[in-house]
C-alpha positions in Angstrom: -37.6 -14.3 47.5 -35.3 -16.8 47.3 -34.7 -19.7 49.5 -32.3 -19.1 52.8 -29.4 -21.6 52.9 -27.7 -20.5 55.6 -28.1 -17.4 58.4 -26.4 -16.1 61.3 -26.6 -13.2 63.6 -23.6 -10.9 63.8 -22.8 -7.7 65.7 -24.8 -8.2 68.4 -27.9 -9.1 66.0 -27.4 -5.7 64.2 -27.5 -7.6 61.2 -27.2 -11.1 60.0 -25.2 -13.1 57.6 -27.3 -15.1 55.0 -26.3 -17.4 52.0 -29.1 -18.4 49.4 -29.7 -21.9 48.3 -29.5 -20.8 44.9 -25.8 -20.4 45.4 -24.2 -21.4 48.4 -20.9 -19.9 48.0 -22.1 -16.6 48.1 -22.7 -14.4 51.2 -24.8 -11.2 52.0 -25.3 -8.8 55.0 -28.4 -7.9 56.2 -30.2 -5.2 58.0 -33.1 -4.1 59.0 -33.4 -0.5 57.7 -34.7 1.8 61.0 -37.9 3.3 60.9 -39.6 0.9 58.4 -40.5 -3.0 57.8 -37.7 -3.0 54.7 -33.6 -4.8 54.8 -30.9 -4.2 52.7 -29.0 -6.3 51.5 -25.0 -6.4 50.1 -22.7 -9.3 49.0 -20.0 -9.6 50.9 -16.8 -9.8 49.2 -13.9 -12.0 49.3 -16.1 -14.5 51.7 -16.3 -18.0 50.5 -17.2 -19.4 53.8 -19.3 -18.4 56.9 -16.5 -17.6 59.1 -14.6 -15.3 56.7 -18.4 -13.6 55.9 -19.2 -13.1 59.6 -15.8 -11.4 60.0 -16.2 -9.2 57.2 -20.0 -8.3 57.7 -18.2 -5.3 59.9 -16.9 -3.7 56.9 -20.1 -3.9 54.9 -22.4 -2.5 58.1 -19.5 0.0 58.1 -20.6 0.9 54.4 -24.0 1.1 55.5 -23.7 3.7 57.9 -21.4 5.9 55.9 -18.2 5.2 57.7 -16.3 3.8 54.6 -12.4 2.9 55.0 -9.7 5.2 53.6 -8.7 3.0 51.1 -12.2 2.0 49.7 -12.9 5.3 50.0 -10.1 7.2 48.0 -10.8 4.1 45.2 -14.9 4.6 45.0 -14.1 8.6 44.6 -11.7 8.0 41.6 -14.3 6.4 39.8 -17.4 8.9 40.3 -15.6 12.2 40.0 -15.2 13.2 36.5 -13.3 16.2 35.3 -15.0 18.8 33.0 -14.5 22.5 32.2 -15.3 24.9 28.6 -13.1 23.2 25.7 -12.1 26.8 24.9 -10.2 27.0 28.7 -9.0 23.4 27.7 -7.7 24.6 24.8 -5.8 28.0 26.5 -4.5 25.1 29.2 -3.1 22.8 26.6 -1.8 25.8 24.4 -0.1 27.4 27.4 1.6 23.9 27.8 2.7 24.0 24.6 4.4 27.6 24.7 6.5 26.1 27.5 7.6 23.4 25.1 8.3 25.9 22.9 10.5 28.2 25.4 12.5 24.5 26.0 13.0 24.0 22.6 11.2 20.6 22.4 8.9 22.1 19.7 9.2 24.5 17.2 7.5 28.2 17.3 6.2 27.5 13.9 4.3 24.1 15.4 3.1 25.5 18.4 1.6 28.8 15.5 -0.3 25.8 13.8 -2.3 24.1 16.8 -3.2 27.7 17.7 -4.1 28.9 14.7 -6.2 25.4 14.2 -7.5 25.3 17.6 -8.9 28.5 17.8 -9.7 29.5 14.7 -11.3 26.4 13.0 -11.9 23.6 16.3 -13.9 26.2 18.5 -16.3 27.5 15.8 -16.8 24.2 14.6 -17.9 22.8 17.8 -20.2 26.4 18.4 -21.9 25.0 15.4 -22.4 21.6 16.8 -24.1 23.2 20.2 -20.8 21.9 22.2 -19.6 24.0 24.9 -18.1 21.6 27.7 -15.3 19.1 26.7 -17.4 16.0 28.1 -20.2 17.4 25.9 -17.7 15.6 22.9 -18.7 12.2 21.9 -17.7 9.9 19.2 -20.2 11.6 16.7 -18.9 15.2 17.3 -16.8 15.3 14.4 -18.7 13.3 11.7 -19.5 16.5 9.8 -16.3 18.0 10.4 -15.5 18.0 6.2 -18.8 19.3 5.2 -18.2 22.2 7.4 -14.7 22.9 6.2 -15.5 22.4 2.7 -13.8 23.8 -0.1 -10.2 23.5 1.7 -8.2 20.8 0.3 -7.7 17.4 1.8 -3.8 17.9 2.8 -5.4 20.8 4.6 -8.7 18.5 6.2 -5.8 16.1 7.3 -3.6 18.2 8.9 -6.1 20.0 11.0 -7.3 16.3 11.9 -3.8 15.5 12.9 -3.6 18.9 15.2 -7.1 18.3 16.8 -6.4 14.7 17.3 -3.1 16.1 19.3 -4.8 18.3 21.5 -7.4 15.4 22.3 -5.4 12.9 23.5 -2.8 14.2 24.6 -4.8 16.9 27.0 -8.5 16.1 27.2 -7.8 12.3 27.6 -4.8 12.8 29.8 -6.4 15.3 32.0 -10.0 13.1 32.3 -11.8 15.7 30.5 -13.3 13.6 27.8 -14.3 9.9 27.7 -10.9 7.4 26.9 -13.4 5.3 24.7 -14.1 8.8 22.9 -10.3 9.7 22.4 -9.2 6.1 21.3 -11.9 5.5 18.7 -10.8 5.0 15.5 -14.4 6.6 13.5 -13.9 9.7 15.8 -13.2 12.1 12.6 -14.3 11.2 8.7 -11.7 9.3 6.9 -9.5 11.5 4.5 -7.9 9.7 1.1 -4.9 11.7 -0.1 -4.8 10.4 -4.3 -2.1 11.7 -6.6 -4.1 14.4 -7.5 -4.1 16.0 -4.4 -0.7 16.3 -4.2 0.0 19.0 -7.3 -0.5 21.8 -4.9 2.2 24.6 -4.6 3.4 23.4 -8.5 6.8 24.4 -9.9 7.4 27.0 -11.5 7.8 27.2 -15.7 10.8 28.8 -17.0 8.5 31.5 -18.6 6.9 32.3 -15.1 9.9 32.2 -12.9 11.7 34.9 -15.6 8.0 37.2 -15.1 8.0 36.6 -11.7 12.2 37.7 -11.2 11.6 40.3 -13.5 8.2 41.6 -11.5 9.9 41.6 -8.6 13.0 43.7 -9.7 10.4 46.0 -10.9 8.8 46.2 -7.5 12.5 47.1 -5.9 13.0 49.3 -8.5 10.1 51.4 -6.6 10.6 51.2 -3.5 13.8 53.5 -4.2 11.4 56.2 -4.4 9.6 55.7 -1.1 10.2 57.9 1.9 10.3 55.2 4.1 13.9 53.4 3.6 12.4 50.5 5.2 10.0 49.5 1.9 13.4 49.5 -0.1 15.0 47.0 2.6 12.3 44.7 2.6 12.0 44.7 -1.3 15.8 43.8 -1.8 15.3 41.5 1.1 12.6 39.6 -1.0 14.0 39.5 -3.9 17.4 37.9 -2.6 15.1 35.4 -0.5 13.4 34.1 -3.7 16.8 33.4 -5.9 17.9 31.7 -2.6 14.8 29.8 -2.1 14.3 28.9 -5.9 18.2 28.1 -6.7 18.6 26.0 -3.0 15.1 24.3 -2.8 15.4 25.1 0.9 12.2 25.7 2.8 11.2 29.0 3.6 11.2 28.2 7.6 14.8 26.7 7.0 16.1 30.3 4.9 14.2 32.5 7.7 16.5 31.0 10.1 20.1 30.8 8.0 22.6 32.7 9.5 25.7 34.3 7.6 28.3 32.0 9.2 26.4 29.1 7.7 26.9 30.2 4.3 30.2 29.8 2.6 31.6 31.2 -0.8 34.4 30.3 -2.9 35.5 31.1 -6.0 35.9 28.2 -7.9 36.5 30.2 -11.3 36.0 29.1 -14.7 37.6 29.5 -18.6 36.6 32.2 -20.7 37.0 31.2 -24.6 36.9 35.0 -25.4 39.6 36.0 -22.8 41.6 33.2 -23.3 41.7 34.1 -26.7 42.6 37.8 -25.8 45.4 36.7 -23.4 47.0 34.1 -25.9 47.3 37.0 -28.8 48.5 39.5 -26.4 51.2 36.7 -25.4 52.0 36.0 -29.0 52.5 39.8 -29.6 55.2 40.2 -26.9 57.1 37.0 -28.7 55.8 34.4 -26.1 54.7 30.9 -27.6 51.7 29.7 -25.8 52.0 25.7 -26.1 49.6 23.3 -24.8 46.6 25.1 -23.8 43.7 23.2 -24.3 39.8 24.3 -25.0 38.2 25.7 -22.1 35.3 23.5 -20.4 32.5 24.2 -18.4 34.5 22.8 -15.1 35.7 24.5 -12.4 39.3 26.3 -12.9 41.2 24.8 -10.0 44.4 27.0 -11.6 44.4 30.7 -10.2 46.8 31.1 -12.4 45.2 30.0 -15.7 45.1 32.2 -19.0 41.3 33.0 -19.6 40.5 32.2 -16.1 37.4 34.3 -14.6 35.7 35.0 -11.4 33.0 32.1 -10.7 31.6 32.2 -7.2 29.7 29.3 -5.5 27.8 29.5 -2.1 27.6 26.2 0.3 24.4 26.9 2.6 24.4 24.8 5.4 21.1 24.4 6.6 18.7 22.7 9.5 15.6 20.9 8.5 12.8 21.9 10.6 10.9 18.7 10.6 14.1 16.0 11.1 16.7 18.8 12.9 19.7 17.4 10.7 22.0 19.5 8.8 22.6 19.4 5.4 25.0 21.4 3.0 23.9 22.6 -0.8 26.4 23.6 -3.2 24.6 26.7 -5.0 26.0 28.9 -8.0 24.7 32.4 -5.7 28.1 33.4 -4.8 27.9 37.0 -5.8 23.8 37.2 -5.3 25.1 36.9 -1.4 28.1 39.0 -1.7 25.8 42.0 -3.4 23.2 41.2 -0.3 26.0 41.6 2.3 27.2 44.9 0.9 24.1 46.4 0.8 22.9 45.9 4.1 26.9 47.1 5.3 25.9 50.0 2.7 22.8 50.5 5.0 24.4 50.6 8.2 26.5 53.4 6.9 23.5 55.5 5.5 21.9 55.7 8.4 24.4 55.7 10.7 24.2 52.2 12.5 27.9 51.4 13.8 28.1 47.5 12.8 28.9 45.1 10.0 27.2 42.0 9.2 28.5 39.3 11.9 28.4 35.6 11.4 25.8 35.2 14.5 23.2 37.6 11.9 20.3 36.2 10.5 21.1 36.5 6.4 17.4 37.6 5.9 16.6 39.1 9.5 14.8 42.6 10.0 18.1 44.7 11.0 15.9 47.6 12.1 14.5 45.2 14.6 18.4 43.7 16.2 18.1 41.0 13.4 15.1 39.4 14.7 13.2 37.2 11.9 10.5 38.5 9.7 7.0 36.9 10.4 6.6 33.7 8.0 3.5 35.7 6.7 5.2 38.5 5.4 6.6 36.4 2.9 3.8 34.8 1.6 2.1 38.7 1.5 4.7 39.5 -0.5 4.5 36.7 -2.7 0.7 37.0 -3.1 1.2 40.9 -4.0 3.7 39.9 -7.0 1.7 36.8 -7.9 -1.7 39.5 -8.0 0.6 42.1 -10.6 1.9 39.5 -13.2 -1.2 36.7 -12.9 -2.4 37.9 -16.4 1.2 37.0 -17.7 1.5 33.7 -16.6 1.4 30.6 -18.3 0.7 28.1 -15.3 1.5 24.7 -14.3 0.7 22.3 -16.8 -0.4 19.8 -14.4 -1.5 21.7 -12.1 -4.9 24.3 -11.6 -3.8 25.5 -8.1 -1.7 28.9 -7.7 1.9 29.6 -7.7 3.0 29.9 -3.6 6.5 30.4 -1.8 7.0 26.5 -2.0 6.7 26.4 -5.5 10.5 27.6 -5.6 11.5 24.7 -4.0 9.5 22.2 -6.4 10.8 24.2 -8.8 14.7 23.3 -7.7 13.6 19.9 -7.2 12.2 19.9 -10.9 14.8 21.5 -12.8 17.2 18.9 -11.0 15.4 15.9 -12.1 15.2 17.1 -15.8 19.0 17.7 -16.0 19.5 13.8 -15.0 20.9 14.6 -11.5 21.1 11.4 -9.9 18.3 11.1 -7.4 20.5 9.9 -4.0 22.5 13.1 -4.7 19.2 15.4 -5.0 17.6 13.6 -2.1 20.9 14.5 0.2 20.4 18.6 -0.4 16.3 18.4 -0.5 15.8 16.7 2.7 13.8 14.3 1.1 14.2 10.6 0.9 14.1 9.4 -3.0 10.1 7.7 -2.6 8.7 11.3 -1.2 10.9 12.9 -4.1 9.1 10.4 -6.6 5.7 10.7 -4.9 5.3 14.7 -4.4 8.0 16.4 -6.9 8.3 14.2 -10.3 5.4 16.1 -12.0 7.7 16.1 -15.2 6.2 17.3 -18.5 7.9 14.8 -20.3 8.4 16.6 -23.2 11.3 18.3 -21.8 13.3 14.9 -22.2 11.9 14.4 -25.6 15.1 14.5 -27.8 16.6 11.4 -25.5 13.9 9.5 -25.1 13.1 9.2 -29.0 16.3 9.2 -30.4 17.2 7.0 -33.0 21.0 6.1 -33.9 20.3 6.4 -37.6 23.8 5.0 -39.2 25.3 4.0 -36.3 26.3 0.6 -36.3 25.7 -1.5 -33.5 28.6 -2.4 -30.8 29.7 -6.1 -31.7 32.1 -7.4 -29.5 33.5 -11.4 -29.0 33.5 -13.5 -26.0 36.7 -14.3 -24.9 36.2 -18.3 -23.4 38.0 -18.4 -20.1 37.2 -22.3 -19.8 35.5 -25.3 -21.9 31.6 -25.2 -21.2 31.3 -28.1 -23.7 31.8 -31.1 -20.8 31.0 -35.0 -21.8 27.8 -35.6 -20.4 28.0 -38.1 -17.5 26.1 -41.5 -18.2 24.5 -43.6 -15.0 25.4 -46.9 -16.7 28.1 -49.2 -15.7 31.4 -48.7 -17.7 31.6 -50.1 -20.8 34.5 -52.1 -22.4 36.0 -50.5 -25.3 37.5 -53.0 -28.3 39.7 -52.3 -31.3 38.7 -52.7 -34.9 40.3 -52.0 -37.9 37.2 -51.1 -40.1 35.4 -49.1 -37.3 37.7 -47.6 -35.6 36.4 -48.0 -31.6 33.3 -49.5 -30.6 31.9 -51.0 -27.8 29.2 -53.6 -26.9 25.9 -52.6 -25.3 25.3 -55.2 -22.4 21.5 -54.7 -22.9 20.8 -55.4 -26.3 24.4 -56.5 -27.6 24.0 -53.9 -30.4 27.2 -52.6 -31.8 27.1 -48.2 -32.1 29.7 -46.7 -34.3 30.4 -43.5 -33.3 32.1 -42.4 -36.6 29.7 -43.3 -38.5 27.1 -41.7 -36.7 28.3 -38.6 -37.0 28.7 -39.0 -40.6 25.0 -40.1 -40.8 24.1 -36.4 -38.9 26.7 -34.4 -41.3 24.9 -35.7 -44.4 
């Protein structure tokens, strides 16, 4: 027991007031507990001398006998009461949350799909596994073995269910006091996850040979669907097919195509020369007496002319899309005039068939499920459909040559990406209608087998001189050089021409001669 410095009696010698000699600045209450031989003690805050601790002894007797003040009171709760409830009702909370962002259109549908799918589906069984049932039950070891369990999905795929978990953790366990904040904020909660080069050569482009089995598969697979009872398979299959020589000639996500509407697309006819029908109309000219003068060989440009002999029908399409991750618009110039002109008439060419009074309206969805008021088609039909083709022509395909992993919807887009790199399209320009900035383009799309620019790389100008040209002087670069020593007096002689005098050593230098001296 330490030694008493100081004590008083307070509150009627209730208690008293005591400081020890160990450290007089500090004061305690004391009482005498009822019914037995034994005090209590408490340090009495904010009491550096005895009047100010004999003032406030009341609060801490108060303390005491359970009578704490509001304030304290609503402070000391805060602290004990901790939150907790199943993470799977934490998870319907936060998910419910999120469908309202959805419904405001501060997230997309296709996000909010993700976390569910990633919450329920992989989170929940993975902490059943680990024995936790209660979201305070989560510590900062929960998720060590997180990769071992999902093993055998790729490491884009362990990061971005990382990145959706870590969403749903601090943004609704932490926020709502349901898990510890030191848990939430610490940096080794989940296993680190290295993306290298070689983990980005998933969804791979698409060769020449396997995009013509692929478009030729699939035309197959319309072909059949004419046959079917239900007109419905025939729609869908013609609705595919379009989709993939949109997707594959645009390079425009699939999300971004799901939602284009026909008022966003825009075709023109740009037209082009025909040798063979320029030919025709000049001899047909020549035969009615007419002299065609001046007409020069057709090129692969646009014919601005409507009027122009051997001019043809070429029809462009500008599809203005919405990127789903940045929500700007872009435009891309695409040669599928008439693939969108034969889509439009055959879903007018529907309408009549079966007897629905309406056109195709600007406000449609270009590849909505008329049958259903032009509401989208689920994202996963898509890739079902793509998986059925991919399943029919997989012992006809070549592959990626870089790449093991399987042809997927989002290899059309590489594919764009790739054949517009190999034809020398300048990189800003492609980066404009991707979506991509030129560093991600480089990083995830320029899987180039290099052979294809072969012929330019190893040419060889065999014969062919090389340019000379002659540089035209626009002023003297050869100055007098400057000299730090004091002027020199110049004197005339008749055998030397002029000389001067050194003042240093009183040698004589004849510049004449000296150049004769280096010429010889």
């Amino acid at each position: 027991m330490p030694a008493i410095h100081i004590k008083e009696k307070v509150l009627d010698g209730r208690g008293v007031v005591v400081s020890y000699k160990q450290d007089t600045s500090c004061f305690y209450y004391r009482e005498l507990i009822p019914g037995t031989k034994s005090y209590r003690n408490r340090k009495i805050e904010g009491a550096s001398n005895l009047e100010e601790a004999k003032r406030l002894a009341a609060v801490t007797a108060l303390e005491f006998s359970g009578r704490i003040p509001d304030g304290k009171q609503r402070k000391s709760s805060g602290r004990k009461i901790k939150s907790n409830e199943t993470v799977e009702d934490a998870v319907n909370s936060f998910l419910k949350y999120e469908l309202k962002r959805v419904e405001a259109g501060i997230i997309k549908e296709i996000t909010y799909e993700a976390k569910s799918s990633i919450l329920k589906s992989t989170m929940l069984p993975y902490l059943e596994n680990e024995g936790i049932r209660n979201t305070r039950d989560i510590k900062e070891t929960t998720f060590h073995n997180y990769l071992i369990y999902r093993a055998g999905k790729k490491k884009l795929t362990w990061k971005n269910e990382i990145i959706k978990i870590k969403d749903f953790i601090s943004n609704h366990l932490v926020k709502h006091k349901l898990i510890e904040p030191e848990v939430g904020a610490s940096k080794t909660l989940f296993p680190k996850v290295t993306i290298r080069m070689d983990d980005l050569l998933s969804n791979p482009p698409l060769s020449k040979h396997d995009w013509m089995v692929f478009n030729r598969e699939i035309r197959k697979w319309v072909k059949e669907g004419e046959n079917n009872s239900n007109h419905r398979v025939h729609l869908w299959r013609v609705l595919f097919w379009t989709w993939t020589l949109v997707a594959k000639n645009s390079g425009a996500r699939p999300e971004e195509l799901r939602k284009l509407k026909w008022k966003e697309v825009e075709v023109r006819d740009v037209g082009r020369i025909s040798l063979s029908k320029l030919e025709q109309e000049i001899a047909e000219l020549e035969e009615e007496g007419i002299e065609v003068i001046g007409e020069d060989e057709p090129s692969n440009g646009w014919a601005s002319n409507p009027a122009a002999l051997g001019r043809e029908e070429r029809l462009i399409a500008y599809i203005t899309v919405t990127s789903g991750k940045t929500g700007q618009y872009r435009e891309i110039p695409t040669s599928l005039g008439s693939v969108f002109l034969r889509w439009r008439d055959y879903i007018n060419a529907y309408y009549e068939r079966h007897n629905i009074k309406r056109s195709v309206s600007g406000s449609d969805l270009v590849f909505g499920n008329i049958n259903n008021d032009c509401n989208p088609y689920v994202h996963y039909n898509f890739h079902l459909a793509w998986a059925h083709i991919r399943d029919r022509v997989k012992d006809q395909l070549e592959g990626n040559k870089f790449s093991d992993e399987p042809y997927s919807i989002y290899s059309m887009r590489g594919t764009m990406i790739q054949d517009k790199l190999l034809q020398g399209l300048d990189i800003f320009l492609l980066s404009r209608i991707s979506g991509h900035s030129p560093d991600v383009l480089l990083r995830y799309y320029d899987r180039l087998d290099i052979r294809e620019r072969a012929e330019e790389i190893t040419s060889v100008g065999y014969g062919v001189r090389s340019k000379q040209d002659v540089k035209v002087d626009l002023y003297n670069n050869k100055q007098t050089e400057q000299t730090k020593e004091t002027p020199k007096l110049w004197s005339k002689d008749d055998s030397y021409s002029y000389q001067r005098s050194s003042r240093k050593d009183r040698t004589t230098i004849n510049t004449r001669k000296a150049v004769t001296a280096e010429e010889q």
